[in-house]
MIKOL-121521 format. One record per residue (C-alpha): residue in one letter; z, y, x. Coordinates in steps of 0.25 Angstrom, whole numbers, plus 5000, padded with zeros to 4 digits. Example, Ala and Ser with C-alpha at 12.3 -4.5 7.8 and 13.67 -1.06 7.14 Angstrom:
# MIKOL-121521
code|up|north|east
A|5031|4982|5049
S|5029|4996|5055
//
This chain:
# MIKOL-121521
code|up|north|east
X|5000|5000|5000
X|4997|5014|5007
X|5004|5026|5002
X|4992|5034|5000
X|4986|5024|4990
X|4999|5026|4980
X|4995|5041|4980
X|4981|5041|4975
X|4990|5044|4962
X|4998|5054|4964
X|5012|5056|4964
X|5017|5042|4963
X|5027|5039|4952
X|5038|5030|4960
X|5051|5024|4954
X|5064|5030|4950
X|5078|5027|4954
X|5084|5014|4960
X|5099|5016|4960
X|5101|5022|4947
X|5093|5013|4940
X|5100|4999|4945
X|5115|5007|4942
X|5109|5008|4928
X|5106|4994|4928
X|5120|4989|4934
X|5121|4994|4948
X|5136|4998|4951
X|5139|5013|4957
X|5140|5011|4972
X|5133|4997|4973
X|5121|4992|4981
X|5107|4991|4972
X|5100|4986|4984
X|5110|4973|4982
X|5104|4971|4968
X|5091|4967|4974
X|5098|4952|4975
X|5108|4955|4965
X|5101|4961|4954
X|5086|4959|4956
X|5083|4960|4940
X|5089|4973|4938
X|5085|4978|4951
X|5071|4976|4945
X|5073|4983|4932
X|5073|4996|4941
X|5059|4996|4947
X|5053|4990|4936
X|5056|5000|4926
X|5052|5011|4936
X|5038|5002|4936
X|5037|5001|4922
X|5040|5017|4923
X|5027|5021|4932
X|5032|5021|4943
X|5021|5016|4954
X|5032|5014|4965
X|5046|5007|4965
X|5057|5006|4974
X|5066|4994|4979
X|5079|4994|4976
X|5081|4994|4993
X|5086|5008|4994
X|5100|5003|5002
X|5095|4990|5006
X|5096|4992|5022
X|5108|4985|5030
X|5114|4996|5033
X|5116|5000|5017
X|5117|4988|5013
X|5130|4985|5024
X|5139|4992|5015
X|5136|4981|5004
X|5137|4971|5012
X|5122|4968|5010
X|5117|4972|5025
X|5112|4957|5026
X|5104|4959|5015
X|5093|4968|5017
X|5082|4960|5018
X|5086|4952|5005
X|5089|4964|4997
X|5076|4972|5001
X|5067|4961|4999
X|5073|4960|4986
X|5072|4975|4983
X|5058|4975|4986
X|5054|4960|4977
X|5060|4967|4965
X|5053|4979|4964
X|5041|4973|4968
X|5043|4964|4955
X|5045|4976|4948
X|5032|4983|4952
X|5024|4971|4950
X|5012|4978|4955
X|5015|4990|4947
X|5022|4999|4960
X|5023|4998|4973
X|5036|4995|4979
X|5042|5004|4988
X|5055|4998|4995
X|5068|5008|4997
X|5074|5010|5009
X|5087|5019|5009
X|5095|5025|5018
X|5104|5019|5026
X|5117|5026|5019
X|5124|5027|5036
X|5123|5041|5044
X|5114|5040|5057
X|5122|5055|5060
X|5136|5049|5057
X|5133|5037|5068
X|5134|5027|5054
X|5122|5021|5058
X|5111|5020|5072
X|5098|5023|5072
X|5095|5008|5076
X|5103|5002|5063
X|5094|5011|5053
X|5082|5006|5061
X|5086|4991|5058
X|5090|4993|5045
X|5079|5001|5040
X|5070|4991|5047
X|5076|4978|5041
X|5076|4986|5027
X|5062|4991|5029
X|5055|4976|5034
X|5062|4969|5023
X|5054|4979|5011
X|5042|4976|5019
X|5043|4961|5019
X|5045|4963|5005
X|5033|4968|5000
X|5037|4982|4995
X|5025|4992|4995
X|5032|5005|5002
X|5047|5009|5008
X|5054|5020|5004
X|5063|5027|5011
X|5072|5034|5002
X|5084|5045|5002
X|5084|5048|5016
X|5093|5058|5022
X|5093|5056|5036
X|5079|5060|5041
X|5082|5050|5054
X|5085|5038|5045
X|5074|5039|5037
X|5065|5041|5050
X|5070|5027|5055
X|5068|5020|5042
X|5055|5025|5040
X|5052|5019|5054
X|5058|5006|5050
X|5049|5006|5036
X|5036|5008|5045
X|5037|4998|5053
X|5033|4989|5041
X|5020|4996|5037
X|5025|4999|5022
X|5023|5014|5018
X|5035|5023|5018
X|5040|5034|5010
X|5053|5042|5018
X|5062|5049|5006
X|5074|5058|5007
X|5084|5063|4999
X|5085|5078|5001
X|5099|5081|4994
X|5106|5091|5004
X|5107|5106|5007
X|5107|5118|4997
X|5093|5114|4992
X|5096|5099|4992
X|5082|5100|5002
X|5088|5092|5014
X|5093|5078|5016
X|5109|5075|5019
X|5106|5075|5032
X|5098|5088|5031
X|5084|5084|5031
X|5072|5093|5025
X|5062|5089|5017
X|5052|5096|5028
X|5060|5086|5039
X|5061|5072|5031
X|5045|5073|5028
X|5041|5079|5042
X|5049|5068|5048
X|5045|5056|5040
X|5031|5060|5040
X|5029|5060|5055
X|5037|5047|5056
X|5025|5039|5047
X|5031|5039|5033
X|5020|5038|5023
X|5028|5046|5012
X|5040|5055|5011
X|5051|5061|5001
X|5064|5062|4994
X|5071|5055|4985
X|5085|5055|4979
X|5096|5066|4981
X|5092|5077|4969
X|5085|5080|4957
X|5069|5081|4955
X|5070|5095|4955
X|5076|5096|4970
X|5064|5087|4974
X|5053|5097|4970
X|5055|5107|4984
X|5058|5094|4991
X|5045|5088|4990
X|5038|5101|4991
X|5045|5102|5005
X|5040|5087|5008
X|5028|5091|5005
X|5026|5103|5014
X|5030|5095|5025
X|5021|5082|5025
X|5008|5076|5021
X|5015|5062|5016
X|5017|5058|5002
X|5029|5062|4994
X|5040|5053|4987
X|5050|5061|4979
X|5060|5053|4971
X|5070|5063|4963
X|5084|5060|4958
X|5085|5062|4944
X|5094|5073|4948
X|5110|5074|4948
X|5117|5063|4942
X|5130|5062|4933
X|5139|5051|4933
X|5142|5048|4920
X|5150|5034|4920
X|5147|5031|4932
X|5133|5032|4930
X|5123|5043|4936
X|5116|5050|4924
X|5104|5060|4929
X|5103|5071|4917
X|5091|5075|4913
X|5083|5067|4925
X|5069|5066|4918
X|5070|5079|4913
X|5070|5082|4927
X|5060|5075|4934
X|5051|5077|4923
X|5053|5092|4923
X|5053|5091|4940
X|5042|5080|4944
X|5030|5089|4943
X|5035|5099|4953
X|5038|5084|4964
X|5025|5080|4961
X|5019|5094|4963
X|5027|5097|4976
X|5019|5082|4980
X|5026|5070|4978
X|5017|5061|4980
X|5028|5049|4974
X|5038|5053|4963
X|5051|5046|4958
X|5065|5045|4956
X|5078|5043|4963
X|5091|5043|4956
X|5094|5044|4942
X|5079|5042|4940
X|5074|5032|4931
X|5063|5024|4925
X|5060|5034|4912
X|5059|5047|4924
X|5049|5037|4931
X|5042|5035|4917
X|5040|5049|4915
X|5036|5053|4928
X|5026|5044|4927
X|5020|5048|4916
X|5020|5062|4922
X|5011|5057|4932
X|5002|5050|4923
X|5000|5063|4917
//
């Protein structure tokens, strides 16, 4: 699959939010989706397939956390291949030929600046993680909610080496405009960098509502020629009962899509809070 094909219909409708979705269907506060892959196939499967039936022509796998060194704090480290190749098998059954797979690849969660971690271990783990999507068939890699612009440059070399296209996404959530990363990166630095590093597409996902995305992927834009994935919150959640309830999301994104895709996204989606009926509407926005 080359990326350039995907974009002779432009923007691309991708999927809508993993983590949200499995709580609604079960998933504990504070517990690790990824472990559903082997625990919970059937559900897990419920989230891609009803973001396919939805229009959306690209899925995620339910991989976000599912590197050893994430997964160390569920005692699940020894699990990586297993779990990945699960995360990828399901969503592929879900898309049945009808969207490509694209496999998650998360941040670490540990602090390169605070010593929690080496250069060498993210290399390994990102490279273990990385071999097993490919081994499994998945179409793409994403590499998502980056905040650490020398993390992301080392999983990005790691996702390379197995020839699959890769998209570099980060979450831009800090500073007075909620414009830089938390470890202070620019829009204008993360796309510069990843773009001269061989990423075949860049981003942002996560951290704020769609609004906040609309400057952000105009700064992206001004600053390479590579494709654009944005994937939005579906703004600031409420907890009510222990759940995370996004007010007036599709209101939202519908009122706020337009100005993404005119800024040039050239892929568009959901992150948190998002869900299959935001995916549905978007697409049929685009079909107009």
């Amino acid at each position: 699959m080359r990326i350039q094909d995907l974009l002779s219909s432009c923007p691309v409708l991708t999927d809508g939010a993993w983590g949200t979705q499995l709580q609604a269907r079960g998933l504990p506060l504070g517990a690790c989706p990824d472990l559903w892959n082997l625990e919970q196939p059937d559900v897990v499967e419920q989230v891609p397939r009803a973001y396919v039936e939805a229009g959306s022509r690209i899925v995620l796998t339910n991989t976000f956390r599912a590197n050893r060194i994430a997964l160390a704090s569920h005692g699940a480290s020894h699990s990586v291949v297993e779990i990945n190749r699960a995360g990828v098998e399901i969503s592929k059954r879900a898309a049945a030929g009808r969207a490509f797979v694209f496999a998650s690849i998360g941040p670490s969660g540990k602090m390169l600046l605070a010593g929690d971690v080496t250069e060498n271990e993210l290399k390994d783990a990102f490279e273990e993680q990385a071999n097993a999507i490919a081994e499994s068939g998945a179409d793409a890699i994403v590499i998502e909610t980056m905040a650490d612009l020398t993390e992301a440059l080392i999983a990005l070399e790691a996702a390379k080496r197995t020839d699959l296209p890769v998209v570099v996404s980060f979450v831009f959530d800090s500073g007075a405009q909620c414009d830089r990363t938390m470890m202070g990166v620019t829009p204008e630095q993360a796309a510069i960098a990843v773009t001269k590093a061989g990423a075949d597409v860049v981003g942002a996902n996560c951290g704020q509502g769609i609004a906040g995305f609309v400057g952000i992927c105009q700064r992206l834009r001004d600053s390479t020629d590579l494709p654009l994935w944005i994937k939005a919150n579906a703004g600031i959640p409420q907890l009510v009962e222990d759940q995370a309830i996004y007010p007036n999301a599709l209101e939202s994104f519908m009122t706020h899509a337009p100005a993404v895709i005119a800024a040039g996204a050239s892929f568009i989606g959901g992150c948190c809070g998002t869900n299959p009926e935001i995916i549905q509407r978007l697409h049929q926005e685009l079909s107009r």
